[in-house]
Every structure is written in C-alpha cells, then in structure tokens.
SENUMI-799777 format. One record per residue: x, y, z of N, C-alpha, C in turn. Coordinates in steps of 0.1 Angstrom, whole numbers, plus 2048, in hexadecimal, padded with zeros to 3 digits. Layout:
# SENUMI-799777
XYZXYZXYZ...
//
This chain:
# SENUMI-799777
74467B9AD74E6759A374867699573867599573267698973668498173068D98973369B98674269D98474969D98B75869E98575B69A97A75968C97675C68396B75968B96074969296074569695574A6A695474D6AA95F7576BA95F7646B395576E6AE95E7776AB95477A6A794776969C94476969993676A6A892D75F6AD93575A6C09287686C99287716C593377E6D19347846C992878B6BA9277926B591A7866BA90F7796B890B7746BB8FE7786C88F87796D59047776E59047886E48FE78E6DD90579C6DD9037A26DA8F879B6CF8F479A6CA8E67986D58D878F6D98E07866E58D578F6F08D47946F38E379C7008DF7A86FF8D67B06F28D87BC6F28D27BD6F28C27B06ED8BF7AC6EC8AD7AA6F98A97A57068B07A27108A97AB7158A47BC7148A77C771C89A7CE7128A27D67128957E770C89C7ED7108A37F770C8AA7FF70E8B880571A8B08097198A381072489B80873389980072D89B7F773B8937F474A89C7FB75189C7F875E8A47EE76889B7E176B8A37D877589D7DA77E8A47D978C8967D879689E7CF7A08957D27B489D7C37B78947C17C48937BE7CF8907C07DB8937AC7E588D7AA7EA8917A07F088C7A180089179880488879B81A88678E81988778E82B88F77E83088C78583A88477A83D87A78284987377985586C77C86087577586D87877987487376D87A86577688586176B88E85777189B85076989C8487758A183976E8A282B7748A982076D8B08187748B781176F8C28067778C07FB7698BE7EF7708BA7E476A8C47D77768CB7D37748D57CB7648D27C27628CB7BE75C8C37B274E8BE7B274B8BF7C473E8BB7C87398C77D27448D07D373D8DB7DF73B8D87E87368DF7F47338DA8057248D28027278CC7F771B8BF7FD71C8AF80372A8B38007348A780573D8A681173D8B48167448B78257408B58307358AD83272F8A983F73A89F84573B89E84F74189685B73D88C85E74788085974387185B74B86786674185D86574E85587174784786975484286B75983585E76282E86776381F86776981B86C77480C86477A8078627827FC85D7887EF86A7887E686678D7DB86C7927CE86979C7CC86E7A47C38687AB7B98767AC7AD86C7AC79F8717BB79A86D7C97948707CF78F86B7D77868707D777786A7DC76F8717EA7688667F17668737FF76086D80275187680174B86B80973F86B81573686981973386F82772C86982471C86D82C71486582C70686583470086D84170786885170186D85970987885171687785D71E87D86172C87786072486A86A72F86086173485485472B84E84F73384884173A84B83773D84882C74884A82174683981474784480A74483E8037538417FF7568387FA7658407ED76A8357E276C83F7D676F8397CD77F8447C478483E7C078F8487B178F83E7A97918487997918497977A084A7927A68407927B78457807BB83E77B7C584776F7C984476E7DC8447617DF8457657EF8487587F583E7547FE84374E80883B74E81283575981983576182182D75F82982175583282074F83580F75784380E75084880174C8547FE75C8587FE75B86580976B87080577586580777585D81078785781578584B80A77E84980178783C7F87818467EA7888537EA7868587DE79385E7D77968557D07A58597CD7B08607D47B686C7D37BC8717DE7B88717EB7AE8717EC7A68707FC7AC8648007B18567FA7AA84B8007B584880C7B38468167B88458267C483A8257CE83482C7D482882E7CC81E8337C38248417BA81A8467AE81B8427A781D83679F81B83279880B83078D80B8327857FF83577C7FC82D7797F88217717FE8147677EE81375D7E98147587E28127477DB8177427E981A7387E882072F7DE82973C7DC83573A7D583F7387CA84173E7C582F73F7B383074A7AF8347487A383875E79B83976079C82B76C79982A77579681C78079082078978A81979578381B79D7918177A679881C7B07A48187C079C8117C37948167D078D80F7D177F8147D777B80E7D776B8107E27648087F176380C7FB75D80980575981080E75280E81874581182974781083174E81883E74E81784874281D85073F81985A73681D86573D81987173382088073B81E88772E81589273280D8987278038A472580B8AD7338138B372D81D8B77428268C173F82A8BD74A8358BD75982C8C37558238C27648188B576880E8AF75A8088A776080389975780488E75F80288175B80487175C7FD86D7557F98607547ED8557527F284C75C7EE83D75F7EE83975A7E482A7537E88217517DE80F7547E58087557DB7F97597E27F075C7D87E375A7D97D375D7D17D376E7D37D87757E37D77807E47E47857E67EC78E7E07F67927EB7F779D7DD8007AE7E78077B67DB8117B27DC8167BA7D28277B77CE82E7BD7D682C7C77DD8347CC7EA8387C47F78307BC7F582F7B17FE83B7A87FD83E7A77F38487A17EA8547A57EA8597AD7F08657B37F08707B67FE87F7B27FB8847B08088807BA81587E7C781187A7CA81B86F7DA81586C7E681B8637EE81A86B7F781286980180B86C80B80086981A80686381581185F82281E85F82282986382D82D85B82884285983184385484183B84784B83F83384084383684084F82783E85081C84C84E81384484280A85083980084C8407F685883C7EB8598437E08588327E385E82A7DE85A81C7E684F8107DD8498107E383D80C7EE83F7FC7EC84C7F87F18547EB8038527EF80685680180D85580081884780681383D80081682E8088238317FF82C82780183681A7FC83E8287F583F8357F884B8417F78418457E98338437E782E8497DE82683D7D981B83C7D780F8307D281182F7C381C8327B88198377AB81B8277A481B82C79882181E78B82781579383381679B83F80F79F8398007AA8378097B48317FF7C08208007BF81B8067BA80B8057B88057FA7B47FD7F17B97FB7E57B87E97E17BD7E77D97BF7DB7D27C57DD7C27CA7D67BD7D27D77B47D97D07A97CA7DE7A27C57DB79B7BD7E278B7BD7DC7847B27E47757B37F47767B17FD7747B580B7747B481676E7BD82476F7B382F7697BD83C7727BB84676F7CA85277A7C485E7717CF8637767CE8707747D787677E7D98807807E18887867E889777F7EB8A07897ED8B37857F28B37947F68B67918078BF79980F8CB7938148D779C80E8E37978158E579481F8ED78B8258F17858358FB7908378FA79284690479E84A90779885891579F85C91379386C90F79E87690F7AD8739097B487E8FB7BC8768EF7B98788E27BE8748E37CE8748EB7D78778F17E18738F67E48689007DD8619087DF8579007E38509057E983D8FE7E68358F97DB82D8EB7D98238EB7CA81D8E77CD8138EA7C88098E07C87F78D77BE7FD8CC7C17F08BE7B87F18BA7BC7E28B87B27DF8B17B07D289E7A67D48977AE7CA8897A67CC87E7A77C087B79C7BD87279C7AC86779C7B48587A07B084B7977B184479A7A38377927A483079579A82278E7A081979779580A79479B80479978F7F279278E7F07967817DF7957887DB7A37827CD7A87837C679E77F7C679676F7C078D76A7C177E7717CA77A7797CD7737817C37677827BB76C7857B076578D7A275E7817A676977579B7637667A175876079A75075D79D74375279974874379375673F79075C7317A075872D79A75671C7A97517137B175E7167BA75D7157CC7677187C97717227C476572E7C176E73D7CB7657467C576774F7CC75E75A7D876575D7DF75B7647ED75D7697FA76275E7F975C75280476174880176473B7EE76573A7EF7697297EF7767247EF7787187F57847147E978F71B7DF78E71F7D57947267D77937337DF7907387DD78A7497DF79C74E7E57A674A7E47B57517EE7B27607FC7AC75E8057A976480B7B876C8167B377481F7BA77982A7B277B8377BA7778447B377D8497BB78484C7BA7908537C57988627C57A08697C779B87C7C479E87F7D07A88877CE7B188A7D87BA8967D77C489F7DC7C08AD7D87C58B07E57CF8B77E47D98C07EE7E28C77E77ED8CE7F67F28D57F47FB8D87FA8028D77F58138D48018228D97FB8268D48058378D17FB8428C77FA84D8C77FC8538B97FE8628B980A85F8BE81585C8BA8228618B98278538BE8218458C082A83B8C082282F8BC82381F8B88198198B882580A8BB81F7FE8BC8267F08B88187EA8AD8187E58A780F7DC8A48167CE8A880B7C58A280C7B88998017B388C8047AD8837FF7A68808007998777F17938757F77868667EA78685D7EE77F8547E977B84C7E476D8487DD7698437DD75A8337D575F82E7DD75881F7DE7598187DC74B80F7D374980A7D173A7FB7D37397F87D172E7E97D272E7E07DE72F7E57E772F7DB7F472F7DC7F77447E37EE74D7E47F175A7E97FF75F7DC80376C7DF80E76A7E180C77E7E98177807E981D78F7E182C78F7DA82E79B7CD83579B7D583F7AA7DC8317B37DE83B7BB7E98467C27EF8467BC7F784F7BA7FA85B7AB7EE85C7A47F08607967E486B7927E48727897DB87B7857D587377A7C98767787C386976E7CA86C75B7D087675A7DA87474D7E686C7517E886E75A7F786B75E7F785D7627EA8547637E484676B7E084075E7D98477547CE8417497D783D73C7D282C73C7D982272E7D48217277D681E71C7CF81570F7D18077167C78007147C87F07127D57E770D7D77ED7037E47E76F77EE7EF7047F17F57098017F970F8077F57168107F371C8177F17268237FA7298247FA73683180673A83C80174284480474385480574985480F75485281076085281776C85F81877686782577887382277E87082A78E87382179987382B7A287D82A7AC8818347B68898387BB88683D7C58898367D38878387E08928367ED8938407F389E84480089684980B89D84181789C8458228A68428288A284E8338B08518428A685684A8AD8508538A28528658B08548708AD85D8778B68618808B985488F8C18588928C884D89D8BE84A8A58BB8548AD8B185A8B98A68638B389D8648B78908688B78908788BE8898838B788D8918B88888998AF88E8A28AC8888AA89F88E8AD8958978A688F89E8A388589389588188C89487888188C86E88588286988287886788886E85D87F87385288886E84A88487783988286982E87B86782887586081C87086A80F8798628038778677F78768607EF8698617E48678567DA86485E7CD8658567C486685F7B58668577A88598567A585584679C85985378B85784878285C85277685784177084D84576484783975884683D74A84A83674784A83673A83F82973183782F72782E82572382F82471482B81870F82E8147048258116FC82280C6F181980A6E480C8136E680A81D6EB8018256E97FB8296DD7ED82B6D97E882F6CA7EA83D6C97F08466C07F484E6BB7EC85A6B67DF8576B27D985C6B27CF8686B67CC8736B57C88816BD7BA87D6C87B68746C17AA8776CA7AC8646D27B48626D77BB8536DE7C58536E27C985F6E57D78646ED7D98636FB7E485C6FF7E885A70D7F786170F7FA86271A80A86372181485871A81E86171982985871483485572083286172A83785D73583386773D83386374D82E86A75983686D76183887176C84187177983987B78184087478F83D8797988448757A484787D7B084C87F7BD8438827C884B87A7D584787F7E28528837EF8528897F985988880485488B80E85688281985187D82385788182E85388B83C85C88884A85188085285D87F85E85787586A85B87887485987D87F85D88188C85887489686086D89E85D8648AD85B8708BA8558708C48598708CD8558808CF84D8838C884A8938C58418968D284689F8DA8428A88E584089D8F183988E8EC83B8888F98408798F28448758FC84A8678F383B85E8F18408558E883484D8DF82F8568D782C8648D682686B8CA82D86C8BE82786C8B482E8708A682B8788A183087C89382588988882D88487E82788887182B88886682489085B83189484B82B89C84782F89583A82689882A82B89582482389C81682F89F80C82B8AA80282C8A37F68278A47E782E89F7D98238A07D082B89F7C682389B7BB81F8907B680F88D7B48098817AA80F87F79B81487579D81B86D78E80D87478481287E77A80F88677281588276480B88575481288874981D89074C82889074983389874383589772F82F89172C83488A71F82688671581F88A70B81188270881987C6F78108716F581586B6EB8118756DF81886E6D18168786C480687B6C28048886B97FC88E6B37F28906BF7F388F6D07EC88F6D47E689E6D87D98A06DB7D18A96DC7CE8AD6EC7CE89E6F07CE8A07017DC8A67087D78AB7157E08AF71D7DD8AB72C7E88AB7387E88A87427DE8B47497D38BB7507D28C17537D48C97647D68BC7697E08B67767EB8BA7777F58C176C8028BD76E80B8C877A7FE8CC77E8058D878D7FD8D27987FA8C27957FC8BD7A28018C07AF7FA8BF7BA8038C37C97FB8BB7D37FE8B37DA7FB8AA7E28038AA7F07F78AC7FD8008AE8087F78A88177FF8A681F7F98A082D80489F8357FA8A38458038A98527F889D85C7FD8998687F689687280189287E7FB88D8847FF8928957FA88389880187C8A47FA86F8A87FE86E8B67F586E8BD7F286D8D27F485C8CE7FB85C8D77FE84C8DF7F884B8EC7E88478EB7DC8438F87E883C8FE7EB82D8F77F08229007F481D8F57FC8108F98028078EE7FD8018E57F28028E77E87FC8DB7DA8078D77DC8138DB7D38198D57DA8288D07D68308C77DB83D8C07D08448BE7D58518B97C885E8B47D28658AC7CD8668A07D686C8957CB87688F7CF8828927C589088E7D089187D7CA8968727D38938687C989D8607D18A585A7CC8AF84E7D18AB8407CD8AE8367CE8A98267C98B681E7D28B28117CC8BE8087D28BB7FE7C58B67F07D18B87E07C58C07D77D88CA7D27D38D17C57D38C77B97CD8C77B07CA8C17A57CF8B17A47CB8A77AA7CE89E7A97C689379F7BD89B79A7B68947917B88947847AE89E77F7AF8A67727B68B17767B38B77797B88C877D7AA8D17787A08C977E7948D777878A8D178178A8DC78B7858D979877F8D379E78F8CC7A57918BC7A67998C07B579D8CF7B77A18CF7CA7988C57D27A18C17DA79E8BC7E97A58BF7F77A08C08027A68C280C79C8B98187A78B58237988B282C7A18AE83579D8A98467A08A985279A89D8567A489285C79A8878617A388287079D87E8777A287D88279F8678847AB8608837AD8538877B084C8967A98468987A78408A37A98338A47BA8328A57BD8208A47BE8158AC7BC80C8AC7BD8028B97C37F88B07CB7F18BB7D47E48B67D27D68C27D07CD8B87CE7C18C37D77B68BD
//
C-alpha cells in the first residue's frame, strides 16, 4: 500500500508537470532540411565549388487563448554559410546562424470580428500581415518568394503591426475583395533620437495591398513606401537595390495567379512585377542612384507529376534593375540584362518527408562584371 501510495503520488506530480509544459492550446510543430549541394560563382572560380552539406531547423509553436486568436513564435537554428546565403544563391530553407537558437518570429493576431483581423509583434514581416499570400509558386531560391522578393514585399523580420479585411462570402468559392496595411520599422527596436518605431530615422515600411480572387485564382495590387535610405537586396541588382540615406521610394507591385481545377500538366502559373520609384536622391555625378527600377518574374507548378504526391517547378525573371538613374549621373546599371532562373523536381518519401533535386542559374545579378552564378543542390525535408 506504501509503494502504491507513493507510485500514484509521482504519476499526479509527472502529471502535474506534463500539463504545465504548453497550454492545452498550444500545438508545436517543426520541419528541418539537409541541404546538399554545390555552386559556381563567376567571381571566385572553382575555389568555391566544392560540395557541402548544411543543414537548417526549425521550431514553431501556435497558440491560441480563446479559440479564435494565435500567438505564434518559431525557434530556428542552422548552419548554412558561404554559396546558399549569398545573394541570389540564398535558398528558402536556408538556416543561417551558426548553430545557435534564435527566436525567428514572435507575434500576436486577433480578430475584430469575422472579416477583419490585427497583428502585432517584436518580430514579424509584413507579409505576414496580409489577407492572404501574393503567390503560391513554391520557390526553391528565396529570390523567388512572395511572386518576386523585390521593393514591394521584401522585408525582414521586424517590430510591427497591420491588419487585414476579407470579404464574407456564403460559398468559400465565390469571389472576395481583401484589403490589408502593415508596417514595420528596421529602427524599431533603437531608442537613438528619431529612431524607434516613428521617428524620422525609424527606416519604416508601409505596405497596402488590395485584390481580388478566389481559391484557384487571385489579381492583387500593391504598393509600398519605404524611407530612409531602405534597401531590398533580395530580389535586386545592387544599382537597382542601392539608396542614399536621405531617400525614400514608392514601390508598385502586381501579382496573378491561376491554378488549374485538377492536377496534370497544364501548370499553375504565378506572375509578379514590382516597378519603384525613388525620391530626394543627391544629384550629383559622383552620388548618383536609380530614379527608378523594375523588375519581373513567372513561375509554374505542376501536382501530381509522373506519380502522385510529386511536384516540379520552374521559374524565370528579371532582378528589379535601374531602368532610370537620377540627373547628371555618371553611374550606370551594369546588371540591367539581368536573367534569373530555377527548375527542380520533388519525390514524396512519405507524408512528412521530400527530396527536391533543384538546379539554379543567374546571369548578372549583381553588378554585371563577373558576377554569373549557377549551382545544383539537392533538399532533404522532413516535417513534424
């Protein structure tokens, strides 16, 4: 009876213990890549083409209080160097942080009522922020995220808030408008005078983005204003990316998708096409920037390719490039025959694991003075 007593006391303590580790709300979950590959970068020669294996991983837990709203944070680590977090190289599942934890995002949504709903957070992007996705090409380089990484949706995991309104519809078919603001600000996090969250230094983003679809099909328009010398890196050629301090730009972008009924070889197709315009630039020959940039992408997607659960996808464009340099300037884009492209193929092991063999290749994405890259990496995903 003794022994019992004290069994059942340690099962209530253990019981005790376990129920405290997350809330009844809290579902964790997690996904980690091995990621095998190698590149060639015009600019370093085959001293950089050796064959690596890199790995990333990620932690992400969601909570809700009531039901209805979400606490959502993700623990991500990874070792990740060298070719895949090198500008055009840099991967989706890239893991960049040499094998420490880090907090990856960390913010707070609630709904005001069944239409519309507000974010806030220390970490979160502005895409995050928005009724719904601006793409549904799944990229294999991160160049080509959110229908093109440029001015428009280019962002970083910063302090901010936004909201969203999707129309009520009574059959989730129909079509719906959606309108959605966020904003986030690099300086966010400094207390330096005209830093922080709103001062004239804070190096903001406002990001507006209205359309209208439905499950299978979607024409969004965007627009962005960006201050402070803010620049996007990943999707741009470094004329076509590089500010003065004093500027700020006006960025319009323009994104469609249609995906077929059934799964086959007819593609779902995604197209995006940022266009910026920048402002108070110095004038001057030897302090000359872009007066405006643009750039395009388009994306396919095949389901169900040769065996069901497999995918592929391909996707081709241009890096948001000068088209435009301000007065008396001396500088030129030398980028501006930009060409950016990637193909891969994805085996469905099982329901929670993949193998995505994926080829890449960009002409001048940089400067345009030998700045080629091409390279082959093979991803190995697991989901938990």
């Amino acid at each position: 009876a003794v022994i019992k007593g004290r069994v059942d006391g340690l099962e209530a303590r253990v019981g005790e213990f376990e129920a405290g580790q997350f809330s009844r709300t809290t579902v964790l979950t997690g996904d980690a890549a091995f990621i095998v590959g190698s590149a060639f970068n015009e600019a370093d020669g085959p001293a950089t083409e050796s064959t690596t294996m890199e790995y990333a991983y990620n932690l992400y837990m969601n909570t809700s209080f009531n039901g209805d709203d979400l606490l959502f944070s993700s623990i991500e680590t990874g070792n990740v160097g060298d070719h895949f977090v090198d500008g055009s190289m840099t991967l989706g599942a890239s893991g960049e942080g040499g094998d420490a934890l880090s907090i990856g995002e960390l913010w707070y949504q609630f709904p005001i009522n069944d239409e519309i709903n507000v974010w806030v957070g220390p970490k979160i992007e502005n895409v995050t922020m928005v009724s719904s996705s601006p793409s549904i090409y799944g990229e294999v380089l991160d160049q080509f995220a959110n229908g093109g990484n440029g001015p428009v949706y280019g962002s970083a995991v910063l302090p901010g808030f936004g909201a969203a309104w999707t129309q009520s519809t009574d059959d989730p078919n129909d079509g719906r408008w959606e309108f959605s603001a966020a904003y986030t600000a690099e300086n966010g996090t400094s207390s330096t005078d005209n830093q922080g969250m709103f001062g004239d230094d804070a190096k903001s983003a406002l990001l507006i983005k209205s359309g209208y679809g439905t499950p299978r099909w979607q024409v969004s328009l965007a627009a962005s204003v960006k201050d402070t010398g803010w620049e996007d890196t990943g999707f741009s050629t470094d004329v076509g990316s590089d500010r003065h301090a004093d500027s700020s730009s006006t960025n319009i972008g323009l994104r469609a998708y249609w995906k077929p009924e059934e799964a086959g070889w007819i593609p779902a197709i995604q197209f995006g096409y940022d266009q910026a315009n920048i402002d108070d630039n110095p004038t001057t020959a030897d302090d000359s920037y872009a007066d405006e940039a643009a750039g395009w992408m388009l994306g396919f997607g095949w389901d169900d390719v040769i065996m069901d659960g497999n995918s592929a996808g391909l996707a081709f464009g241009q890096r948001v490039h000068a088209t435009s340099m301000s007065a008396n300037s001396e500088r030129w884009d030398g980028a501006h025959d930009t060409f950016s492209w990637e193909a891969y193929y994805t085996f469905k092991v099982s329901d929670n694991v993949s193998v995505t063999p994926a080829l890449f290749a960009n002409q001048s994405p940089n400067d345009g003075f030998l700045d080629d890259n091409n390279g082959v990496v093979v991803l190995t995903q697991f989901t938990f």
